[in-house]
C-alpha positions in Angstrom: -48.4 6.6 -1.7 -48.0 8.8 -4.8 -49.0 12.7 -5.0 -51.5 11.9 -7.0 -53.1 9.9 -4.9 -56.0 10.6 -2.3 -57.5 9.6 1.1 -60.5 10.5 2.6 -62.4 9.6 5.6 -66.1 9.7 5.5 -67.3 9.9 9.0 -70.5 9.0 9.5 -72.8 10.8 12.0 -74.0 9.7 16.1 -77.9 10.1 15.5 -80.3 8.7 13.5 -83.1 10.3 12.6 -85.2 7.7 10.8 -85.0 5.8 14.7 -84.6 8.5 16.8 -81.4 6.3 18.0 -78.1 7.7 19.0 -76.3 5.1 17.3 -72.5 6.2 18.9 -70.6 8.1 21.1 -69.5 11.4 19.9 -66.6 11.4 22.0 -65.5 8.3 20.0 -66.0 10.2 16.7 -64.0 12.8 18.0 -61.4 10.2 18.7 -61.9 8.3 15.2 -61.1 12.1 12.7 -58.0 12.3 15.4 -56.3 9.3 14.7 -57.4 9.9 10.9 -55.6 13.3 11.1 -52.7 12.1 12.9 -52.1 9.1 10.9 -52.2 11.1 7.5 -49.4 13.7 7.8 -47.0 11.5 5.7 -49.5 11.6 3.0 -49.5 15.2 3.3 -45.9 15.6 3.3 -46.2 14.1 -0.1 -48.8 16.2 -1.2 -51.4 14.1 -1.6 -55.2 15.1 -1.4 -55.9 14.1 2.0 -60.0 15.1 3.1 -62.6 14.3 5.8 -66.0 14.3 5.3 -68.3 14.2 7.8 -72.3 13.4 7.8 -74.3 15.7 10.5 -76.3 12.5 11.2 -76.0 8.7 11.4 -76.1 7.3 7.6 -75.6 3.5 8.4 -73.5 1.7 6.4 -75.4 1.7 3.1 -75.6 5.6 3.0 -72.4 6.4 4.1 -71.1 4.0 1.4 -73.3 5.6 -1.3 -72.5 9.0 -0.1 -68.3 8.2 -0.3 -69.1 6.3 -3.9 -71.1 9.1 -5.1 -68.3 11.6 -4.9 -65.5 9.3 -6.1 -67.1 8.5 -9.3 -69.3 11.3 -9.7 -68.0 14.4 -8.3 -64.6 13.1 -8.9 -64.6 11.1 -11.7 -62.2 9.0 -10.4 -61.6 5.5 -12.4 -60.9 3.6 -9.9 -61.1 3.2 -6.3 -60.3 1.3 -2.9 -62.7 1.5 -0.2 -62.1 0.6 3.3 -63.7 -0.1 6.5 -61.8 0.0 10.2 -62.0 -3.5 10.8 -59.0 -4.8 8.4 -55.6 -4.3 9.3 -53.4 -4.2 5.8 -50.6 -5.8 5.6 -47.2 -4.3 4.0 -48.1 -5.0 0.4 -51.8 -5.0 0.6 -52.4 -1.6 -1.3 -49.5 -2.2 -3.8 -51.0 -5.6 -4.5 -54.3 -3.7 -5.1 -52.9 -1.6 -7.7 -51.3 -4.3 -9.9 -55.4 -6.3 -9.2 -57.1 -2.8 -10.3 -54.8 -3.1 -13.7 -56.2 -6.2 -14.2 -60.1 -4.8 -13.4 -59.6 -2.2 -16.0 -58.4 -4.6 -18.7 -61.2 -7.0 -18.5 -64.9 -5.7 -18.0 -65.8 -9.0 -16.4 -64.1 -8.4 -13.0 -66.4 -6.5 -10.9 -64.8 -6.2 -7.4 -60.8 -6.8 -6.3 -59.7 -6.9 -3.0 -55.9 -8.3 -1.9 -57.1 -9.5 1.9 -56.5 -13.2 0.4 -56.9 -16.9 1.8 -57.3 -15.5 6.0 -56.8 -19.3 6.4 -54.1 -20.8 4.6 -50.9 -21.2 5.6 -47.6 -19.5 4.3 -46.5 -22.8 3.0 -49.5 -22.9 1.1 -49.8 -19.5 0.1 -46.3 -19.5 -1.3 -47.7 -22.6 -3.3 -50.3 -20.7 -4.4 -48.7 -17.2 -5.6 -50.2 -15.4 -8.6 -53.8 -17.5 -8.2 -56.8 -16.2 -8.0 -59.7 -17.3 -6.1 -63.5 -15.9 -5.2 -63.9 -13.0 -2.7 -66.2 -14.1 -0.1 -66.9 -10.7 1.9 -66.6 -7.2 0.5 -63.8 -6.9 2.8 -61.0 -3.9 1.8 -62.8 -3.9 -2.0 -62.0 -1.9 -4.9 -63.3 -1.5 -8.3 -63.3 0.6 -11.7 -66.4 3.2 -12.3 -67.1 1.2 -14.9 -68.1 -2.0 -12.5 -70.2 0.8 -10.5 -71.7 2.5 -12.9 -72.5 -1.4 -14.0 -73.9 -2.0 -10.7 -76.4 1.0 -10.3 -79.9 -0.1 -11.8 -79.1 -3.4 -9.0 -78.0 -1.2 -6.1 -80.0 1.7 -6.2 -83.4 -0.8 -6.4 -82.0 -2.3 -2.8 -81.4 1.5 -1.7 -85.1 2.3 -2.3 -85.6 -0.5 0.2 -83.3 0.9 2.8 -83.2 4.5 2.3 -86.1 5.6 4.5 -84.8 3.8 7.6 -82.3 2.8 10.1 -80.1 0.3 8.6 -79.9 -1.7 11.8 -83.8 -2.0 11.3 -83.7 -2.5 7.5 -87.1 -4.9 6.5 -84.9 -7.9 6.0 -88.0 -9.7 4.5 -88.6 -7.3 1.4 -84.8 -7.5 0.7 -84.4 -10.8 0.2 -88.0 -10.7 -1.3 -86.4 -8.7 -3.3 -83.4 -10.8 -4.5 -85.7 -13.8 -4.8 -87.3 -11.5 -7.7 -84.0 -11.8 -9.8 -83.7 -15.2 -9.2 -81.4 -15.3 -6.4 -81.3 -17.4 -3.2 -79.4 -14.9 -0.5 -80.8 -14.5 3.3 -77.8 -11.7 3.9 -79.4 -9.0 3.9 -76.3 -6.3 4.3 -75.5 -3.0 1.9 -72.6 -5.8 0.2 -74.9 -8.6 -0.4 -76.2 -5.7 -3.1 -72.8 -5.5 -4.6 -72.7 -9.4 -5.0 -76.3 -9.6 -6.4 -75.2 -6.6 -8.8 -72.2 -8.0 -10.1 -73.6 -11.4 -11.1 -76.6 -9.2 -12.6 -73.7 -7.3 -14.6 -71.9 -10.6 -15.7 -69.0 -9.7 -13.3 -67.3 -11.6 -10.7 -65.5 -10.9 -7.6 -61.7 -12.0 -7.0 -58.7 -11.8 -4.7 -55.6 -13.3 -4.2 -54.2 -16.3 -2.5 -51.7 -14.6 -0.7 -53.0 -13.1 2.5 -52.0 -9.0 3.0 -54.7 -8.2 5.6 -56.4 -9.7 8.7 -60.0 -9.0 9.5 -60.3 -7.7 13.2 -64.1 -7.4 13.3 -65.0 -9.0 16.7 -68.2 -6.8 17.7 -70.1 -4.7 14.9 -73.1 -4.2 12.8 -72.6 -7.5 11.2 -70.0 -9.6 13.0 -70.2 -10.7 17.1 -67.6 -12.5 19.2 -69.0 -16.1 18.9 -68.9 -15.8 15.0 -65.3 -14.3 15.3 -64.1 -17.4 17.3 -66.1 -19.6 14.6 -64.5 -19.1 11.8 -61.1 -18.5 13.4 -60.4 -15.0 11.4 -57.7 -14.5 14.2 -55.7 -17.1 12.7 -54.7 -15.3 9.2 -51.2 -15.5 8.5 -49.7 -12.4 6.3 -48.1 -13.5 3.0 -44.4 -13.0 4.1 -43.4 -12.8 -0.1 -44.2 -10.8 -3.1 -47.0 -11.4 -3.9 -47.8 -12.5 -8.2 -51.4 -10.9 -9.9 -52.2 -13.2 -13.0 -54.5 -11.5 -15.5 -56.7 -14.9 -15.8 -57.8 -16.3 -19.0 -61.4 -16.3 -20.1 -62.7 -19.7 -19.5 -61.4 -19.5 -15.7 -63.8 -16.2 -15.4 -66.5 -17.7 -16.9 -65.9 -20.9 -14.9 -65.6 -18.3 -12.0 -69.4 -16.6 -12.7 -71.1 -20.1 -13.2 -69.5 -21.1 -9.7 -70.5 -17.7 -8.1 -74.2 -18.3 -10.4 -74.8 -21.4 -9.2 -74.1 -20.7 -5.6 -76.2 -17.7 -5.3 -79.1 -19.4 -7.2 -79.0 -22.5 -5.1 -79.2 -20.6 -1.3 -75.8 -18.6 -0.5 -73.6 -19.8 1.8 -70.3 -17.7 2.4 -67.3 -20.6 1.4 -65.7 -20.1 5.1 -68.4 -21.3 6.4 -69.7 -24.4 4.5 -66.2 -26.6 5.7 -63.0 -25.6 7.8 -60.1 -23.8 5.7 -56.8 -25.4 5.9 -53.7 -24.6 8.2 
């Protein structure tokens, strides 16, 4: 970490209004800005701008993600950004590899979304094999992107908001959104706040890459959109951190156009996350 760098939490609330739902523990809360507070005092020490924000009531994914882009890129005016969930554990290199991938984002308009979480399923041997390629994100997982891939992304993103906004996301009308994606030409039954990102992106002319090094493992067992059985499934205990440096490639323009037409083509034809149309190698 640099001094000019920043960290915030954005704590979401414990009760939603919209559902009249107490949607977590306080006490956990409590616990979560602890271990936040406690973990950031190096960061501090360096003077970096280390903040929490935290929402009186329960946002849901989609508004507490709005609400953390909103004041990056808008109050900020930041340029770039990395934005993280608690369910992925970063490796050593994982932000430093982020860096050198946002370089590349603010070089070439056509990458919409980097993230340096990698192949979760290849092998070191492999990965060493395939240091400095890049492949197609799969989840959102650990993204970031430039302001300019945001701003890109609003008209897209804030029409899927004005389907959500209203209500709790856990009881978001699943039918209108995909409805809705169906409307710009797009086959997609996920319904999450990230499937909006993906369908943005393509709408924008943008694709979504990481590396083939894995620097992060996914730890999501239980949540909003992850349970045990799907866990065990698609065997994201398994990921093996990169144990090299890792290579970023600025790639050429007919490998991100090859890129789009792959992510196109998959999205128009019914979207199936890659991980799960055949096993990944070990």
């Amino acid at each position: 970490m640099q001094p000019e760098d920043e960290v915030f939490l954005f704590q979401d609330g414990s009760f939603n209004p919209a559902s009249n739902r107490q949607k977590a523990d306080d006490r956990q809360i409590e616990q979560c800005v602890r271990i936040f507070e406690q973990s950031t005092g190096s960061f501090i020490a360096k003077q970096c701008n280390v903040n929490v924000f935290r929402s009186s009531v329960n946002l849901g994914i989609a508004g507490n993600y709005r609400a953390a882009e909103q004041y990056v890129f808008e109050t900020l005016n930041r340029k770039r950004a990395l934005f993280l969930e608690d369910d992925l554990v970063l490796g050593p290199d994982f932000l430093h590899v982020t860096d050198k991938l946002l370089d590349l984002s603010e070089r070439e308009p056509m990458i919409g979304y980097v993230s340096a979480y990698g192949d979760l399923w290849a092998s070191r041997r492999l990965q060493h094999e395939r240091n400095g390629q890049l492949i197609l994100m799969h989840e959102n997982w650990g993204a970031a992107l430039t302001k300019r891939s945001w701003l890109a992304q609003q008209k897209v993103r804030e029409q899927y908001w004005s389907l959500i906004e209203n209500v709790d996301y856990s009881f978001r009308d699943n039918e209108r959104i995909v409805s809705f994606y169906k409307d710009l030409g797009f086959e997609c039954n996920i319904t999450s706040q990230d499937s909006s990102r993906w369908i943005a992106c393509l709408m924008a002319g943008m694709v979504r890459l990481t590396t083939s090094t894995c620097n992060a493992r996914y730890i999501g067992k239980i949540g909003e959109h992850s349970k045990a059985n799907y866990f065990r499934t698609y065997r994201f205990k398994d990921s093996r951190i990169f144990d090299g440096i890792t290579v970023v490639n600025m790639p050429n323009k007919s490998e991100l156009e090859r890129w789009y037409k792959e992510s196109l083509d998959d999205f128009k034809g019914g979207y199936v996350h890659s991980y799960q149309k055949k096993s990944k190698p070990c």
